[in-house]
N, C-alpha and C positions, 0 to 999 in steps of 0.2 A: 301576791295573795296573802302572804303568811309575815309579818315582818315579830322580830321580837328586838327589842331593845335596850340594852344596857341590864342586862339579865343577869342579877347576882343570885347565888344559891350557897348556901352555908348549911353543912350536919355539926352542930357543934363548934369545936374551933377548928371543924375542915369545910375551907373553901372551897367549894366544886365548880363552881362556874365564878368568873370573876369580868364583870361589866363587857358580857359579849353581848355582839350584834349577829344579829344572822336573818337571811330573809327567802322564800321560797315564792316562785312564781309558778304561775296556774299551767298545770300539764308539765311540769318537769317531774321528774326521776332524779332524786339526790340523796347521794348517801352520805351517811356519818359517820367518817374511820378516825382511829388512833388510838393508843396503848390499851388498855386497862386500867379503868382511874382516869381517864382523859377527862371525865364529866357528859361523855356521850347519851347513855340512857336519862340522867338528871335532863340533858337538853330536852330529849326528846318527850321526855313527863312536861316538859313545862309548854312546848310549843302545841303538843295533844292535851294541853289542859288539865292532866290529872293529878297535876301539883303547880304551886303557886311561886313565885319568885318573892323572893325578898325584897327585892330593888327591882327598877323594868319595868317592864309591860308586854302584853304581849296581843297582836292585832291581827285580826282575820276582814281584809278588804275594809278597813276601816272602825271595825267593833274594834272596842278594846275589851278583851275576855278577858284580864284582870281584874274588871272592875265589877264583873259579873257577880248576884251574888251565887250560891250554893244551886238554889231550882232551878236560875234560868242559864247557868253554867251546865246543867245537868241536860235540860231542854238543847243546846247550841250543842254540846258534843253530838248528842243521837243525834241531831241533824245533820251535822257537817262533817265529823270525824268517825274515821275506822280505824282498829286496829288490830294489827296482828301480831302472834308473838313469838318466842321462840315455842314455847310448850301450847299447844293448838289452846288451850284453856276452854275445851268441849264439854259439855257436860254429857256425864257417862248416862244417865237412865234416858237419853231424848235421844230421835234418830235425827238422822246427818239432817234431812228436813227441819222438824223441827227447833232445830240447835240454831242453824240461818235463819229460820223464823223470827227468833228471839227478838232483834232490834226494833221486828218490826210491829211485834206483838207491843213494846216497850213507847213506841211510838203511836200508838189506836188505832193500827193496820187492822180492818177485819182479817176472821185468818185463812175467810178464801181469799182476799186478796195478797196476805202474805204468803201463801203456796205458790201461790201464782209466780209471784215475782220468785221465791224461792228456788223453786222449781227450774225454772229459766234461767239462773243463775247455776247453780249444779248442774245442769245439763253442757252450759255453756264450758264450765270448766271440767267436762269429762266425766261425769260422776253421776249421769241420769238413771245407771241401773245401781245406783245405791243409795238412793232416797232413805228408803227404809230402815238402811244398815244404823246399826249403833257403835260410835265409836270404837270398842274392844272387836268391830268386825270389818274394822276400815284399818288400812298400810299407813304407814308412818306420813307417807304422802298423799295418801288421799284426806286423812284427817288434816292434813295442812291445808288443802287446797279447799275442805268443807268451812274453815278458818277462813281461806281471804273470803269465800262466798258470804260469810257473816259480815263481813268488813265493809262486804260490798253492800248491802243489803238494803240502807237506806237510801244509797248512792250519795256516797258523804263527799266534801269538797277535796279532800285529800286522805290521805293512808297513808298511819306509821305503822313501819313495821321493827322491833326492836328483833334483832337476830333470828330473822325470817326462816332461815336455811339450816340454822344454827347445831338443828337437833335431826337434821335428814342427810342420809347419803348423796353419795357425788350426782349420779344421774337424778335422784328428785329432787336435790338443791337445784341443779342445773332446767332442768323443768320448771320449778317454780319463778327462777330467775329469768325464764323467756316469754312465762304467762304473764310477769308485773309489765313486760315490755310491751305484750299483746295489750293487756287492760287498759295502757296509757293509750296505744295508737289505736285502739278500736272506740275510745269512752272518753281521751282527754283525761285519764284517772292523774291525777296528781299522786306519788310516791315519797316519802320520806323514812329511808331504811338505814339503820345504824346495821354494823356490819364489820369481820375481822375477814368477810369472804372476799378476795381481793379480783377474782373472777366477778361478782357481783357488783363491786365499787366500781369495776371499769367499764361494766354496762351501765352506769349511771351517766345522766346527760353532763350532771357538775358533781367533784367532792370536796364537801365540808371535813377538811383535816382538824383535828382537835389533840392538843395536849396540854396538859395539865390547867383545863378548865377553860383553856383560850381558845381562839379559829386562829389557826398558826396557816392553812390556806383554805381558802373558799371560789 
C-alpha cells in the first residue's frame, strides 16, 4: 500500500536517511525500532507526508505524494492519514468531542454528521461518558485514546503513530497497545508505530530495524 523508495534525507551535513527502501502493506501493524539517531521519526515524517525527501519518492497504491504539490498534499493527508503522537497534541479549550471533531470539520463534515461519527468512535474506545470532558479533566490515557479517536476520524488508509506509549504508564501503554491490535482486527486499520517499547515492537506483525539512517532488518 505504502512503498517509499531510495529515500534520502539530510539536516545539514547530517545524513539521516541514506537511499532506503521500505514498504508497508494494507492491514499490517509495523513498527519502527532502533538507537536514538537511527533516522526513525525523519522516516516516519516522510512516509505520513509531513516532510519531503531529498532523493526518493514516496507512493500510496500508486500516487506518487512527492510529486504532490502543497493543497493537494494537504487534501490526500486528511484523507488518507492519521496521526498520533507521543504528546496527545489536544487542544485545551475544546472538549474531547469536539477535538475528534476537528478532521472532520477540516474535511466539510457537517458537524451533525461529524458528532455522529465522533461520537461513535469515543464510545467505541471507552470514553462515551466523557464527550464533554476537556482535556485538563481527562487521565493521561484517556487523552491518548481521545488522540487515536482523532486519528481515526476520517478513517484514513493507515496510522502513524511516533512514540504512542511513550508518555503513559505501564498499564495504559499496555491498553493502548491491545486497542491498535483491536482497531486493525475489527477495521483492517493499517498501523505504522516507531517505538523504543519493546513489548509494543513484539506485537507488531513485522519490524523495521533502523540504524544509523539504514533498515539493517525488515
Amino acid at each position: 500500500m505504502i512503498e517509499g523508495t531510495n529515500l534520502n534525507k539530510s539536516y545539514g551535513d547530517l545524513e539521516v536517511l541514506k537511499s532506503l527502501d521500505v514498504y508497508i502493506k494494507q492491514g499490517e501493524i509495523v513498527s519502527i525500532t532502533g538507537p536514538s539517531g537511527a533516522g526513525k521519526s525523519t522516516l516516519l515524517q516522510l512516509l505520513g507526508t509531513l516532510d519531503a525527501p531529498q532523493a526518493g519518492k514516496v507512493q500510496y497504491d500508486n500516487v506518487n505524494v512527492s510529486a504532490l504539490n502543497a493543497k493537494e498534499l494537504a487534501h490526500f493527508r486528511n484523507q488518507n492519514i492519521g496521526f498520533i503522537f507521543q504528546f496527545h497534541h489536544l487542544l485545551p479549550e475544546f472538549t474531547a468531542l469536539e477535538n475528534v471533531c476537528m478532521p472532520a470539520f477540516i474535511n466539510g463534515s457537517s458537524k451533525k454528521d461529524a458528532a455522529v461519527r465522533a461520537t461513535e468512535l469515543l464510545q467505541t474506545l471507552g470514553l462515551g461518558d466523557r464527550l464533554e470532558h476537556k482535556p485538563n479533566e481527562l487521565s493521561g490515557g484517556e487523552q491518548q485514546r481521545v488522540a487515536v479517536a482523532r486519528a481515526l476520524m476520517n478513517n484514513p488508509k493507515v496510522i502513524f503513530a511516533d512514540e504512542p506509549s511513550g508518555n503513559l504508564d505501564t498499564e495504559n501503554a499496555n491498553d493502548l497497545h491491545h486497542l491498535f491490535l483491536k482497531l486493525r482486527d475489527d477495521f483492517g486499520q493499517t498501523f505504522v508505530i516507531v517505538t523504543h517499547n519493546e513489548d509494543l515492537a513484539a506485537m507488531a506483525d513485522r519490524v523495521i530495524k533502523m540504524k544509523d539512517g539504514e533498515v539493517v532488518t525488515s
